[in-house]
VOPAGU-2260 file (C-alpha; in pm, 1 decimal, decimal comma):
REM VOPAGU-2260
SITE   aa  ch    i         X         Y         Z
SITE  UNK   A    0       0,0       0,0       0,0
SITE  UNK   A    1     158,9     354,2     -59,2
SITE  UNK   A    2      60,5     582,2     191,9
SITE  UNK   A    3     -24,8     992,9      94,2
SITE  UNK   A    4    -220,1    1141,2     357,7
SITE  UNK   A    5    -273,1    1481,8     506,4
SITE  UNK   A    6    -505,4    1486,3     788,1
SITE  UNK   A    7    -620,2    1764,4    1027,0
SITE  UNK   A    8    -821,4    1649,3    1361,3
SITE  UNK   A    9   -1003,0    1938,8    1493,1
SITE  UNK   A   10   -1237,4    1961,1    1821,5
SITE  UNK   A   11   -1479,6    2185,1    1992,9
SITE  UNK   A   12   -1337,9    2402,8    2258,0
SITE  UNK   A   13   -1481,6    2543,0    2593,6
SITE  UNK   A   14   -1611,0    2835,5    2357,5
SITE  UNK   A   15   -1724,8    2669,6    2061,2
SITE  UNK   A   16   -1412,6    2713,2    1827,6
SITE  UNK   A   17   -1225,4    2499,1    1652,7
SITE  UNK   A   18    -886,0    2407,1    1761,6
SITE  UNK   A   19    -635,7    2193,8    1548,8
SITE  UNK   A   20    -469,6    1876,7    1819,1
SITE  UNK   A   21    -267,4    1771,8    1555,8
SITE  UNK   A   22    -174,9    1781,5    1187,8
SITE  UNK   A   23      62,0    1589,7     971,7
SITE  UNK   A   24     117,6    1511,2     586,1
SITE  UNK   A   25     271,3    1124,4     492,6
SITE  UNK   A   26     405,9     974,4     194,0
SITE  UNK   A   27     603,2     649,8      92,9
SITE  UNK   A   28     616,7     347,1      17,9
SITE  UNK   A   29     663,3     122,6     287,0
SITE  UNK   A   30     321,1      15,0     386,3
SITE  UNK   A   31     113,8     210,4     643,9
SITE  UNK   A   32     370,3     185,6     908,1
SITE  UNK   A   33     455,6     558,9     728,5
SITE  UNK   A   34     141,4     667,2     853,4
SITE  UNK   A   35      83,5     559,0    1226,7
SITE  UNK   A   36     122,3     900,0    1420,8
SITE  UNK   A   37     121,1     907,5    1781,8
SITE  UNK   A   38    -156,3    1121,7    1999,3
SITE  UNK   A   39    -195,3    1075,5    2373,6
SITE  UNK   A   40       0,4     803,7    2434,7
SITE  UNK   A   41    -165,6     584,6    2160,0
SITE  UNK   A   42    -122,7     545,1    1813,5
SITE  UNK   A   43    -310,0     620,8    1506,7
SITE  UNK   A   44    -352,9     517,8    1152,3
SITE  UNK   A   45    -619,4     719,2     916,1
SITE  UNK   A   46    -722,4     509,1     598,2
SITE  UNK   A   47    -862,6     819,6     449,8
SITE  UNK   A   48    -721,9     730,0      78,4
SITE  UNK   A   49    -886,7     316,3     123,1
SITE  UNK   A   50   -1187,0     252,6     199,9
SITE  UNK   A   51   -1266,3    -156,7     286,7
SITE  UNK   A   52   -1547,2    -360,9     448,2
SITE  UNK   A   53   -1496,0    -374,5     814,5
SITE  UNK   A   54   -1324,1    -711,2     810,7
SITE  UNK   A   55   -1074,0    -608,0     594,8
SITE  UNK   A   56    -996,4    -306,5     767,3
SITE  UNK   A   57    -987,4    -473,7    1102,5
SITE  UNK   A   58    -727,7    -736,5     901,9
SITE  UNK   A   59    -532,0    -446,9     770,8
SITE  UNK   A   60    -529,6    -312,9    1196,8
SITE  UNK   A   61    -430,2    -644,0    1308,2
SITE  UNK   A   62    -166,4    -686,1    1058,3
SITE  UNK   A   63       2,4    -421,6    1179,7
SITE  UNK   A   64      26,9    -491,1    1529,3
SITE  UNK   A   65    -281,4    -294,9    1624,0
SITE  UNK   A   66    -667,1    -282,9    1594,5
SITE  UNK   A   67   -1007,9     -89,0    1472,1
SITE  UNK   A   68    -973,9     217,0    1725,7
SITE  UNK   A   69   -1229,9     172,7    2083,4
SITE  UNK   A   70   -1337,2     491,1    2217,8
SITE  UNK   A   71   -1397,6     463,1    2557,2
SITE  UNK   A   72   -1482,8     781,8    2686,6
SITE  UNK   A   73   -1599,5    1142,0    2536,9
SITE  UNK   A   74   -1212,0    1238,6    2592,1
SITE  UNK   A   75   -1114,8    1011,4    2336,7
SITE  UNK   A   76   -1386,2    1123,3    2141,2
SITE  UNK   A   77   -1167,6    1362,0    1931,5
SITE  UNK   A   78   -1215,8    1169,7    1625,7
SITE  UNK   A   79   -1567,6    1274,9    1552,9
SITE  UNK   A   80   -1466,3    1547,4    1327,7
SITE  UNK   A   81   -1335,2    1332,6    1026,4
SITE  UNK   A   82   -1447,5    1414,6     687,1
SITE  UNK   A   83   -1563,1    1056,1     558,7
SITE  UNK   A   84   -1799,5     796,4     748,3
SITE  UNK   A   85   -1520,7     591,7     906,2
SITE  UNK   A   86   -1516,3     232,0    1071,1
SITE  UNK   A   87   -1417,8     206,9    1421,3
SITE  UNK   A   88   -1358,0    -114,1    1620,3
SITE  UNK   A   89   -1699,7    -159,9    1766,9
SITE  UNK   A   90   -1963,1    -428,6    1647,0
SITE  UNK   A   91   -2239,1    -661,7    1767,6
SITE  UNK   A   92   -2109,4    -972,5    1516,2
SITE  UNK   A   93   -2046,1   -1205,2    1830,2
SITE  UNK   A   94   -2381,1   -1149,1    2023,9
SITE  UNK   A   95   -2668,4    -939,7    1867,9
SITE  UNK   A   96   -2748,0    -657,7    2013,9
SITE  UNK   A   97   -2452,8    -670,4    2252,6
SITE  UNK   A   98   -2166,2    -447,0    2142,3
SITE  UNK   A   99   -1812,1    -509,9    2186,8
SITE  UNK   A  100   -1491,1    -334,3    2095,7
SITE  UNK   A  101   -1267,2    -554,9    1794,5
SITE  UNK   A  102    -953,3    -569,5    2042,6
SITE  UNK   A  103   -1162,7    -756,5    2352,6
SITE  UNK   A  104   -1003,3    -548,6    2658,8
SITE  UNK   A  105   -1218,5    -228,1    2597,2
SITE  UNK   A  106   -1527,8    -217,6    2824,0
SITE  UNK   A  107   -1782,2      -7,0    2658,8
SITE  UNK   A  108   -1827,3     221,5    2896,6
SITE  UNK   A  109   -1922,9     535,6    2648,6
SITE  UNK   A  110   -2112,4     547,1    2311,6
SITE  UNK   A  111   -2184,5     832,9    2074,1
SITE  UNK   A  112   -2545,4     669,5    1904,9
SITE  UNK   A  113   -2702,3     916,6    1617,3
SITE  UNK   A  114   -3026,3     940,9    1687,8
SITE  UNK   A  115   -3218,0     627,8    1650,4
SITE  UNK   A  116   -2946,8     408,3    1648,8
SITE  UNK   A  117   -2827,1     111,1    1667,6
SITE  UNK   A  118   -3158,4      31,9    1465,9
SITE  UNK   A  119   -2981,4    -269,6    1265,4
SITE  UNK   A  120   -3168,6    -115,8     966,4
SITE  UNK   A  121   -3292,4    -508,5     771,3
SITE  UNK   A  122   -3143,0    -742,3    1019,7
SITE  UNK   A  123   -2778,6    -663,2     868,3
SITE  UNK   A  124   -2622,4    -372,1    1016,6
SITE  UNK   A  125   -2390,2    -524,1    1312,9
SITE  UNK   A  126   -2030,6    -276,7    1240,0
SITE  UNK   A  127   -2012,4      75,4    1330,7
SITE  UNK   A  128   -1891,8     354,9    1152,7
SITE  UNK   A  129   -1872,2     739,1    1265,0
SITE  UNK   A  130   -2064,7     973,6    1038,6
SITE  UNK   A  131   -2010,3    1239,0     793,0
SITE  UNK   A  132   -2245,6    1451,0     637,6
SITE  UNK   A  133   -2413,5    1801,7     616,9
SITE  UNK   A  134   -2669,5    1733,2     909,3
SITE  UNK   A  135   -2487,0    1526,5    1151,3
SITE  UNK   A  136   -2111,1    1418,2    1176,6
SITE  UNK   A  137   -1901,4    1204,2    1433,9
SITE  UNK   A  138   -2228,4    1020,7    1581,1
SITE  UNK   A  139   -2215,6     669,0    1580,5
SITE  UNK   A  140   -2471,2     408,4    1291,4
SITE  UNK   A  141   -2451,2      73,3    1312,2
SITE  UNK   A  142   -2405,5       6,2     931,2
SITE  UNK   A  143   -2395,5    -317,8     713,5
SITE  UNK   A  144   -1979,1    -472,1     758,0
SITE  UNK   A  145   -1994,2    -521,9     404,4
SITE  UNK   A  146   -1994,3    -137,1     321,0
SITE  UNK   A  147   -1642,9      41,2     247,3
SITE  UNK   A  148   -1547,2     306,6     445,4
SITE  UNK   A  149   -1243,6     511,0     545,0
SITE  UNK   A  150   -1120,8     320,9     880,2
SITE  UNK   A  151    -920,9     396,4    1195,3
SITE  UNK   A  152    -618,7     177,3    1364,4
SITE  UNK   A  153    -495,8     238,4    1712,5
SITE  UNK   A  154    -178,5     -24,1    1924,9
SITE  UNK   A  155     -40,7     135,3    2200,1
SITE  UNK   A  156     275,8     266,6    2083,1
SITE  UNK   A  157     425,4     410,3    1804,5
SITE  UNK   A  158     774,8     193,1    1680,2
């Protein structure tokens, strides 16, 4: 895979601005280890440039030492503000109606449902991907795992 990103996170502060957390701009060749960027003592990988089915992504996480991201609490929240609908690690494929972060450590102690949802929209929506669009963006949908989005990769350090 050759990696070409530029990504800007940007949150809500106190007084309703916008502040930039962090900022960078990748590109090479050696797989999306060029990419991971560290943030809070984690680390991050943005597939805005590939979008896959949630399986794959996951794969593509796990390959590289890591997982779909868990958020855990509105603090790690910060990722709301990306401009694509975007997997994260959170599903209800093991027991319906019971979700459960990809790595299996992660309590889910925090959730960020749009409204209405989980609704498992046909009996097939069981992955969950933030939002994007002109009305609503960083709420959680439960979505069908065969869909391609942009994903997200956290592991706890950056080598």
């Amino acid at each position: 895979m050759y990696c070409s990103i530029s990504f800007f996170c940007k949150v809500h502060d106190f007084h309703s601005h916008f502040k930039t957390i962090f900022m960078w701009s990748a590109s090479s060749g050696l797989g999306m280890n060029c990419s991971w960027r560290e943030y809070e003592n984690k680390c991050y990988f943005f597939s805005t440039d590939t979008k896959k089915s949630w399986a794959a992504a996951r794969h593509d996480c796990v390959q590289e030492g890591g997982d779909l991201v868990s958020i855990t609490s509105a603090g790690e929240d910060y990722l709301k503000d990306l401009e694509l609908p975007t997997w994260i690690g959170l599903s209800d494929l093991l027991v319906e109606n019971q979700y459960a972060w990809s790595d299996g450590v992660s309590a889910v102690l925090y959730t960020n449902w749009n409204d209405k949802e989980p609704n498992n929209a046909g009996g097939a929506e069981h992955c969950v991907a933030m939002t994007h669009g002109p009305l609503v963006t960083g709420k959680w949908n439960d979505d069908a795992c065969s869909k391609n989005h942009s994903f997200v990769c956290y592991r706890k350090k950056c080598q």
